[in-house]
C-alpha positions in Angstrom: 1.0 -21.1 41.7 0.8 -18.1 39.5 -1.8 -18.6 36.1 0.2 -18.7 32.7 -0.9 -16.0 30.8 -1.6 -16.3 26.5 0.4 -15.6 24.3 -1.0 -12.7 22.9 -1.6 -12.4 19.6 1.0 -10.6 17.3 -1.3 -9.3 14.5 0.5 -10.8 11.8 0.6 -13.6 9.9 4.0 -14.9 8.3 4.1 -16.1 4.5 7.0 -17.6 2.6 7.2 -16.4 -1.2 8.3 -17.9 -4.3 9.2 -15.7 -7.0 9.0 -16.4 -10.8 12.7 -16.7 -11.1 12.8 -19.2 -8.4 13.9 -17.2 -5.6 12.5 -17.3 -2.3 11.5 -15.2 0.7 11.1 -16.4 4.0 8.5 -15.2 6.9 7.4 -12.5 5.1 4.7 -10.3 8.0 1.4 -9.5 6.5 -0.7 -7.5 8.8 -4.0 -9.6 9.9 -6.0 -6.8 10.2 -5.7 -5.8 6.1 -6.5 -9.5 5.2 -9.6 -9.1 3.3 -12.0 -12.2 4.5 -13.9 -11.6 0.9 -10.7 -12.4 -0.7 -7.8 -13.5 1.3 -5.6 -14.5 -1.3 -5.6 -11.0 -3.7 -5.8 -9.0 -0.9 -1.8 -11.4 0.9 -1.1 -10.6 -3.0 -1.4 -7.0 -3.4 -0.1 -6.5 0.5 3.0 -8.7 -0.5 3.6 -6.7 -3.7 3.2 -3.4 -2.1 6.0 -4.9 0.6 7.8 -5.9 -2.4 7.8 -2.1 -4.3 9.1 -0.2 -1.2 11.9 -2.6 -0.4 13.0 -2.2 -4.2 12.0 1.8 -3.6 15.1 1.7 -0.9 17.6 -0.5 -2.0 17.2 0.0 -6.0 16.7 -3.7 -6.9 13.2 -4.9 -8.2 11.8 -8.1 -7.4 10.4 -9.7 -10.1 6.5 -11.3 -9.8 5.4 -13.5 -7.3 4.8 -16.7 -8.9 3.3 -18.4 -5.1 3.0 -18.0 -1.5 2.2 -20.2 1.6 1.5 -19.9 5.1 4.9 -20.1 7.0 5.3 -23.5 9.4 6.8 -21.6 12.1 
């Protein structure tokens, strides 16, 4: 019977985001290897809001601040 293999692992990590307006964002991919282990949660923060500035960069429509974010469930 051939061995299963692992899944291999993808090298992100998927957040959902609330927004201060109440607005949400799903399964958001943050790259595991940027994660600072000193300071996870600035470091999803600023990677997040960097995401954030080049989506409004290319379709001309700011998101306002990220009031929260959580690990996704899936």
């Amino acid at each position: 019977m051939p061995r299963k293999k692992k899944p291999a692992e993808s090298g992100f990590v998927l957040y959902d985001v609330v927004y201060q307006d109440g607005s949400r964002s799903s399964h958001r991919k943050v790259p595991s290897a940027e994660i600072d282990p000193f300071d996870p949660t600035g470091s999803i923060r600023a990677l997040l809001e960097r995401q954030d500035r080049r989506i409004a960069e290319a379709s001309g429509r700011p998101r306002g601040p990220i009031k929260s974010f959580t690990p996704s469930s899936s």
